[in-house]
C-alpha positions in Angstrom: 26.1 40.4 -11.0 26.2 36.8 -10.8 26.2 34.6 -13.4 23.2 32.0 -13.9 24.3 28.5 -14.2 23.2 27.6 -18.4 22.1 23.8 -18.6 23.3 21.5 -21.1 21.7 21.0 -23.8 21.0 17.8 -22.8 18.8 18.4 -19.8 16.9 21.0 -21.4 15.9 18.4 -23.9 14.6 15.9 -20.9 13.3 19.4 -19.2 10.9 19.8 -22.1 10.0 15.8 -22.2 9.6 15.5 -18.4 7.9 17.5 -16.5 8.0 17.1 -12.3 5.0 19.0 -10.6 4.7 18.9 -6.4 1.3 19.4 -4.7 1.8 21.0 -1.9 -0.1 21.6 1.0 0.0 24.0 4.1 3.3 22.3 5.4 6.4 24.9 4.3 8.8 22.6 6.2 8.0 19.5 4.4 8.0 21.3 1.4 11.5 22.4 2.5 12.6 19.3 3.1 11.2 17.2 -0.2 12.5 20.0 -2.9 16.1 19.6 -1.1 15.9 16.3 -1.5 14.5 16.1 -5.5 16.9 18.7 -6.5 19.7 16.3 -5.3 18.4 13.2 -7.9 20.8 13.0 -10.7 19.5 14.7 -14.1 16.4 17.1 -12.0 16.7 20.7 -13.1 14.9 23.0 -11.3 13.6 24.8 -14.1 11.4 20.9 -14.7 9.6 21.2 -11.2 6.9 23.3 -10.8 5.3 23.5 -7.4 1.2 23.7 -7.7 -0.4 25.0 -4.7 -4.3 25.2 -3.5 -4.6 28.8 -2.6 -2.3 31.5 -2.3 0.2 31.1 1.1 2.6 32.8 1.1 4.8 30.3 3.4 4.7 28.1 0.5 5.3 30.3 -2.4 8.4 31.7 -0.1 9.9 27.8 -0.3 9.4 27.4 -3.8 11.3 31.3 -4.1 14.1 29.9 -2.1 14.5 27.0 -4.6 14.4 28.2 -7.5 11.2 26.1 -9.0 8.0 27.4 -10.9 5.3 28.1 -8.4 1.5 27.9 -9.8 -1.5 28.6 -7.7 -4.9 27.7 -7.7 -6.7 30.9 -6.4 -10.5 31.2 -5.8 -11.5 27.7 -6.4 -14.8 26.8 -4.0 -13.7 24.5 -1.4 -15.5 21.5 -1.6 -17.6 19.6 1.2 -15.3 17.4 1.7 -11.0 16.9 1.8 -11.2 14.2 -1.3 -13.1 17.0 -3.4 -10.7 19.5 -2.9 -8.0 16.8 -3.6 -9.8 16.1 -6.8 -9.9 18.8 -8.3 -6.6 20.4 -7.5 -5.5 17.4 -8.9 -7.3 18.1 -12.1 -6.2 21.7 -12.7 -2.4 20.5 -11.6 -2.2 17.6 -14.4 -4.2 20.3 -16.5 -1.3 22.7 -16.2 1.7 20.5 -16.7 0.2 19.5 -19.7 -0.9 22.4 -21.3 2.6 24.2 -20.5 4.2 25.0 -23.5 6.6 23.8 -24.8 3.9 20.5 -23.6 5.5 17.8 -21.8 5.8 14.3 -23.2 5.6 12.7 -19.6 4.9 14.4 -16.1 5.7 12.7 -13.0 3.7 14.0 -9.7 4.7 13.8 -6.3 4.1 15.4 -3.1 5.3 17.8 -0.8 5.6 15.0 2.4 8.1 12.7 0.0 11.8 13.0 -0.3 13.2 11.0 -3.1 16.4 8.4 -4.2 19.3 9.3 -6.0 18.0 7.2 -9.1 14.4 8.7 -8.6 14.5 10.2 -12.0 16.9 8.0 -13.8 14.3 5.2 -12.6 11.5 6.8 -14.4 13.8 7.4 -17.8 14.6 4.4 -18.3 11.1 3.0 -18.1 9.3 5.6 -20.0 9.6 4.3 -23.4 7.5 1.8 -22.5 4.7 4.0 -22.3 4.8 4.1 -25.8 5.9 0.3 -26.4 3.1 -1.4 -24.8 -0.6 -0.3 -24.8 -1.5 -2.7 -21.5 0.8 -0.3 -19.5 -0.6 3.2 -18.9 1.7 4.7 -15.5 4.9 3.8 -13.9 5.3 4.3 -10.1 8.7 4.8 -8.0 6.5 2.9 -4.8 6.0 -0.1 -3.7 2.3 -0.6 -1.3 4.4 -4.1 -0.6 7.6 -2.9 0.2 8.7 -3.3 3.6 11.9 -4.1 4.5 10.9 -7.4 5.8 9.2 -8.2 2.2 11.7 -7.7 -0.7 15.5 -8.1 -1.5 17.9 -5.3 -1.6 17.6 -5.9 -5.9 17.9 -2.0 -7.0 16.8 -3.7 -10.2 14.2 -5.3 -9.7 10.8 -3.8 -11.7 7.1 -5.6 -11.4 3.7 -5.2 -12.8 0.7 -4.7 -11.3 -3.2 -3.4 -12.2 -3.8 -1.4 -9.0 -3.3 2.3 -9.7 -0.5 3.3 -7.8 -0.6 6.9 -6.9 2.6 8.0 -4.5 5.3 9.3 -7.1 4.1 8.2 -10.5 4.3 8.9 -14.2 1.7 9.5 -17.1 2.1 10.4 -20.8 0.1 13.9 -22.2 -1.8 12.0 -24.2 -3.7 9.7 -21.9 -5.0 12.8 -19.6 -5.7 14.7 -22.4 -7.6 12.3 -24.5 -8.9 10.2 -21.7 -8.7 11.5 -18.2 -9.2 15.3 -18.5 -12.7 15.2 -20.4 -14.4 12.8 -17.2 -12.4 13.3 -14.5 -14.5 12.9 -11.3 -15.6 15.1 -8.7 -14.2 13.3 -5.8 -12.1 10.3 -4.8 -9.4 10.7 -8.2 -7.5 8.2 -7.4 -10.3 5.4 -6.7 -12.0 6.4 -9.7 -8.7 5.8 -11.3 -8.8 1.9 -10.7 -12.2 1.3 -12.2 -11.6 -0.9 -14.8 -14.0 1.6 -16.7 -10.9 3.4 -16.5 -8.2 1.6 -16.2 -9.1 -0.7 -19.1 -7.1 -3.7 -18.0 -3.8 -1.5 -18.5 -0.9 -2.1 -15.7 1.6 -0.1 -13.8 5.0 -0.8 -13.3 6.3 -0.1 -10.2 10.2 -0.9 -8.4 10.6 -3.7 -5.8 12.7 -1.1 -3.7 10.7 2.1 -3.8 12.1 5.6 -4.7 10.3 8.0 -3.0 9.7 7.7 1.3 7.0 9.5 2.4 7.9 11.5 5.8 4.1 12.7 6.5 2.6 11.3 9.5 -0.9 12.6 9.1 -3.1 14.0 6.1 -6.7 13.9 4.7 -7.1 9.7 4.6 -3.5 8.8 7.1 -2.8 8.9 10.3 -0.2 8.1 12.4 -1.3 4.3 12.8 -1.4 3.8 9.4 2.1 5.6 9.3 3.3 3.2 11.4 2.2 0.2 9.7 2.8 0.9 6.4 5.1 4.0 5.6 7.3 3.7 8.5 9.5 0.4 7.4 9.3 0.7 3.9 12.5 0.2 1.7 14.5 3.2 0.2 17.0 2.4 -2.7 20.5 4.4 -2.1 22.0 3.1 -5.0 23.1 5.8 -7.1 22.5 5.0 -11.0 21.6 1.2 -11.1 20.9 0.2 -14.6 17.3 -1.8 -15.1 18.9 -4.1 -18.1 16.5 -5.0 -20.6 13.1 -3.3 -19.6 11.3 -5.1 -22.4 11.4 -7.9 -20.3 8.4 -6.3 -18.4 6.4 -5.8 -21.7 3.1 -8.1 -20.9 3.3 -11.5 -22.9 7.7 -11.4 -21.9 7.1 -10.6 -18.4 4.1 -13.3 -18.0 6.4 -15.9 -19.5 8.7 -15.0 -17.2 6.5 -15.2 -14.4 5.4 -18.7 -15.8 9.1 -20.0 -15.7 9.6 -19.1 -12.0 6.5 -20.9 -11.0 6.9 -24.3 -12.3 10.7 -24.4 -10.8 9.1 -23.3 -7.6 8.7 -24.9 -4.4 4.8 -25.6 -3.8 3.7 -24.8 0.1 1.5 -27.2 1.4 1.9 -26.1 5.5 2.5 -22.0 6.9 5.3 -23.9 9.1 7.6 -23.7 5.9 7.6 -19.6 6.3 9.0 -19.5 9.9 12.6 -18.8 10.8 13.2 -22.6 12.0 12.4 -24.3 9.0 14.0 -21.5 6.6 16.8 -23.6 5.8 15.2 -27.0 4.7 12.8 -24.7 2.0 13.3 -23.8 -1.5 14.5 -20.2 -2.1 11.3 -19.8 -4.3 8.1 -20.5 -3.2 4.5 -20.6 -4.7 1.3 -21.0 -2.5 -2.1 -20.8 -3.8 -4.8 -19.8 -1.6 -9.1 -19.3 -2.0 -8.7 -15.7 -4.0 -12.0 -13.3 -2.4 -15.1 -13.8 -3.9 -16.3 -10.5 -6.0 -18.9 -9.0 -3.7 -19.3 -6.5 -1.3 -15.7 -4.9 -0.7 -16.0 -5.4 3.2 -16.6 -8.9 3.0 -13.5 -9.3 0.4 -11.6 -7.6 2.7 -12.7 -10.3 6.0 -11.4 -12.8 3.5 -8.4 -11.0 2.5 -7.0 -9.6 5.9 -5.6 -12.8 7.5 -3.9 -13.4 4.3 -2.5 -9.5 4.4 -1.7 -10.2 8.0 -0.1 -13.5 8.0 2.4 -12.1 5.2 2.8 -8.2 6.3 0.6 -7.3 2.7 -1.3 -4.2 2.5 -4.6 -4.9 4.1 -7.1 -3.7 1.3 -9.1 -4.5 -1.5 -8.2 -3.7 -4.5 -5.6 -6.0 -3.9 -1.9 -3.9 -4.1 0.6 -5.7 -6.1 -1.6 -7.9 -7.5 -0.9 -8.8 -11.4 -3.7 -10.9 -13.2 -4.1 -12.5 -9.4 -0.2 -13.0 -8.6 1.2 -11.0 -5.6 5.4 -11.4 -5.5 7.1 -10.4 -3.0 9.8 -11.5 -0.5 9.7 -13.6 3.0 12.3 -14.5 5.1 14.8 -14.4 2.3 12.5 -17.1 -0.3 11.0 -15.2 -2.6 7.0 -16.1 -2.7 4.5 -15.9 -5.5 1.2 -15.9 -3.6 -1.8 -17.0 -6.5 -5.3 -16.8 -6.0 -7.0 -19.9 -7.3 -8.8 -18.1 -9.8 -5.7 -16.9 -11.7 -4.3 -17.7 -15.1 -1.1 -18.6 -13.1 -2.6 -21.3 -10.8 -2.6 -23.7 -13.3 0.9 -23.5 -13.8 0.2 -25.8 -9.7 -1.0 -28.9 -10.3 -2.2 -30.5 -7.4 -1.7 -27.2 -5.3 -3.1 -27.2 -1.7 -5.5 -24.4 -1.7 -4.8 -22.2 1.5 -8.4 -20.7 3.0 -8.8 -17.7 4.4 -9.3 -19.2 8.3 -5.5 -21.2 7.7 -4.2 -17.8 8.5 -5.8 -16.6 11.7 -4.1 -17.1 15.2 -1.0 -18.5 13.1 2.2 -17.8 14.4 4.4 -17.0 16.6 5.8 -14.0 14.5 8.6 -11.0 14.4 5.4 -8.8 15.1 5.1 -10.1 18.5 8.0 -10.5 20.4 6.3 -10.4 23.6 4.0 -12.5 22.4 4.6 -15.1 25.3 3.9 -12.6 27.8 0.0 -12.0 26.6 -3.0 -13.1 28.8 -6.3 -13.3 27.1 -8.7 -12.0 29.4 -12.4 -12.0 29.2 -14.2 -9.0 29.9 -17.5 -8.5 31.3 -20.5 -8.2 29.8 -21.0 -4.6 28.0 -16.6 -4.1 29.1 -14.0 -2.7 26.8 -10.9 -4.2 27.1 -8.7 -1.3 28.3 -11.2 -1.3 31.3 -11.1 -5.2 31.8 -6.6 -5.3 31.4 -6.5 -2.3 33.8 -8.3 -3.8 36.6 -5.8 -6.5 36.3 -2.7 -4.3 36.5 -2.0 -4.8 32.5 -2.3 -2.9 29.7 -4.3 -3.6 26.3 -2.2 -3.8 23.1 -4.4 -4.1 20.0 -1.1 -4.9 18.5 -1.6 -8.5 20.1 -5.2 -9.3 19.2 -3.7 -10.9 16.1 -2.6 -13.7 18.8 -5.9 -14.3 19.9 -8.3 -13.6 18.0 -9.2 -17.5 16.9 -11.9 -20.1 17.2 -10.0 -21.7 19.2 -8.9 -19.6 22.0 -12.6 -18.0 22.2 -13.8 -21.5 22.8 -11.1 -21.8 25.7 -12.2 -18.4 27.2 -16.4 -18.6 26.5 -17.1 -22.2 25.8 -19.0 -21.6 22.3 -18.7 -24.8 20.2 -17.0 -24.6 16.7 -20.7 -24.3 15.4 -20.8 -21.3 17.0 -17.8 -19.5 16.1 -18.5 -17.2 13.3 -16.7 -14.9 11.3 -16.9 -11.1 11.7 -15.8 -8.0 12.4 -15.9 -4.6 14.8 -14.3 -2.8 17.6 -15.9 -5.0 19.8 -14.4 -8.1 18.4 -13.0 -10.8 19.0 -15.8 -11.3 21.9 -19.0 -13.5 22.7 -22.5 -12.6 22.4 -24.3 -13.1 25.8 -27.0 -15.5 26.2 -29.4 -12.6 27.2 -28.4 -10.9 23.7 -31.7 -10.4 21.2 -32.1 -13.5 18.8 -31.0 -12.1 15.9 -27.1 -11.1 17.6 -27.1 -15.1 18.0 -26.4 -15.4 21.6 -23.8 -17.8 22.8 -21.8 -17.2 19.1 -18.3 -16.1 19.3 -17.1 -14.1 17.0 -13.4 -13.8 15.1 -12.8 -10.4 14.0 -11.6 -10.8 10.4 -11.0 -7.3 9.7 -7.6 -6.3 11.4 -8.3 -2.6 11.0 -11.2 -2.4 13.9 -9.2 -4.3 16.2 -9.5 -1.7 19.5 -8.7 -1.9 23.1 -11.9 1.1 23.9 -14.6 -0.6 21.6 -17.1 -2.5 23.5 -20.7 -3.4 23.4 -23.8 -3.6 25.5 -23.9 -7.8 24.9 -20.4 -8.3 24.0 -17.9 -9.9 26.3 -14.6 -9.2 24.9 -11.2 -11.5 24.4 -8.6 -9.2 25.6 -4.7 -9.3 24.6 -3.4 -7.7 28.8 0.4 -7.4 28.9 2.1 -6.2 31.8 3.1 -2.7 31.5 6.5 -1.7 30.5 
């Protein structure tokens, strides 16, 4: 008979501190895939994961077999009316699980089964868990980054920020928060959203690496697809670095970090013109930058979110509101190879920029060119016809639509160039049938003869179209 493998006694100490629990879905092959790869990080013991499953499959519970981790299911649970409910509440009876296991858990970090996971994954999370108990304005620590493209930091394994947006892709919570805060309200839908109330949140921050940890490998679930893959999953960073050591992580404690923070700005470079981001003039700018730009108003979320995509866009940021990243309204990131503190105007750190140019919303539409067009000088802006979509209007013309490009065109300017509206008729908007100009035969209240810039990337579209719309269309020739 063979002989079991005994642990140290060291990891069965951090075994009964840390707990690791994977949700897993109906996807055996992922689930393959991301167990291989977290029982490769340095210090994971199997018997610390446990695998929580909705329902009873068997093609799951045979992966979890093969790897030697607990296995828990959730059997006989209504399903509820809609994906984010049944995501709620298998979330609720997961945490409610790891932290009621016996002996309980001092920390539990959750993941899912579409992830697969850095050599330091764990290590990353030691190191930074003390802090949980250190200082009360911190309440999770994240191995992502909603920022972390390749194109956006610098390969620094060490670097650690802070930020109050809820991160929720690999992350870290003590027992005691769930069980004296979370468990007794948790909502019936939507966890995560709920999470980043500041009912619930309470001002408290997570910490979260420059370089992320985890990668996730699934291309489509309940709120992605493969677009949104694409965009924001696809080119993220992934740390290789074995055992990098953090340093001092007190440094991130709030008052230490912010000072910090406060130090950086001042010896900063201040931008007064987007020119100083583009390749030519990388050279002749400081290797730190600070920009300061009209922060979005607080009211309705889609209206923050017009002001806040041309700034997402202009930079490569996550498009949403709640802004990700941001910390007290600082977003730090990388650009080109200068590292950039972008500041709303309306935060504690702005006046750290006397005399700052304040950057509005419209500075950053149409600006360019950029990496994320190369064939940008092969576009033609078309105009449609009235009531045309613009895969209907480029394919007449022997070209093909690529909402891609619509970033290129989708100005003041160039609808003025195409329709002839006036700059006191160019307004700001947004919809699949947008950029575009409202005909003159359009009701009153469409305001005919307006042109409208579509300031919400995420409904450019090559099908949409409308009954008084004549669209701007970005036609390439075809590959």
């Amino acid at each position: 008979m063979p002989v079991e493998p005994v642990e140290s006694p060291k990891a069965m100490t951090e075994a009964m501190r840390f707990s690791i629990g994977v949700i897993a879905y109906n996807r055996p092959e992922m689930l393959d895939t991301a167990l291989t790869s977290l029982l490769r990080v340095r210090g994971v013991q199997a018997s610390m994961v446990t695998v929580y499953q909705d329902e009873n499959l068997e093609s799951v519970a045979h992966v979890a077999l093969k790897h030697g981790v607990n296995l828990k299911q959730e059997i006989g649970r209504p399903k509820g009316e809609e994906g984010a409910v049944d995501i709620a509440m298998h979330y609720k009876w997961t945490f409610s699980q790891m932290f009621d296991a016996i002996p309980h858990p001092d920390y539990s970090i959750v993941v899912e089964d579409d992830m697969t996971f850095s050599p330091d994954f764990f290590d990353f999370f030691r190191q930074l868990a003390p802090l949980l108990d250190k200082d009360p304005t911190l309440w999770c620590i994240s191995s992502w980054n909603d920022n972390g493209n390749r194109r956006l930091v610098k390969p620094d394994e060490t670097a650690v920020y802070r930020t109050e947006f809820f991160i929720g892709l690999g992350w870290m919570m003590k027992r005691d928060l769930y069980k004296r805060e979370l468990e007794p309200f948790w909502p019936h839908t939507h966890w995560d959203h709920w999470m980043r109330t500041t009912e619930i949140s309470k001002g408290r921050e997570c910490l979260y690496p420059q370089v992320p940890r985890n990668h996730n490998i699934g291309k489509e679930g309940v709120h992605s697809d493969e677009d949104l893959y694409n965009k924001y999953f696809r080119d993220i960073a992934f740390n290789t670095v074995a055992n990098p050591n953090l340093g001092d992580v007190n440094q991130l404690v709030d008052a230490r970090y912010d000072a910090d923070l406060v130090r950086l700005i001042r010896s900063a470079g201040q931008v007064r013109s987007l020119s100083e981001f583009s390749k030519k003039n990388a050279a002749t700018t400081p290797n730190t930058l600070v920009l300061v730009f009209k922060a979005p108003a607080l009211n309705e979320v889609e209206y923050m979110e017009m002001e806040w995509s041309p700034v997402s866009q202009f930079f490569g940021l996550w498009h949403s509101i709640p802004i990700r990243g941001n910390h007290k309204g600082l977003v730090h990131f990388w650009r080109e190879g200068k590292e950039v503190f972008l500041i709303g105007h309306d935060s504690p750190f702005a006046k750290e920029v006397p005399g700052a140019h304040i950057f509005q919303s419209g500075d950053f539409i149409g600006v360019g060119p950029s990496p994320e067009f190369p064939r940008l000088d092969e576009v033609q802006l078309v105009a449609s016809g009235k009531g045309e979509s613009c895969a209907v209007v480029c394919k007449s013309q022997g070209l093909d639509c690529d909402k891609a490009y619509f970033s290129a065109i989708n100005t003041c300017s160039q609808l003025q160039a195409a329709f002839g509206c006036d700059s006191q008729h160019c307004d700001n908007s947004f919809g699949p049938d947008q950029p575009c100009f409202i005909t003159q035969d359009a009701p009153s209240h469409l305001k005919p003869g307006t042109c409208l810039v579509n300031m919400d990337r995420n409904y450019f579209s090559c099908e949409g179209h409308f009954e008084y719309a004549k669209r701007a269309c970005p036609c390439l020739p075809p590959l």
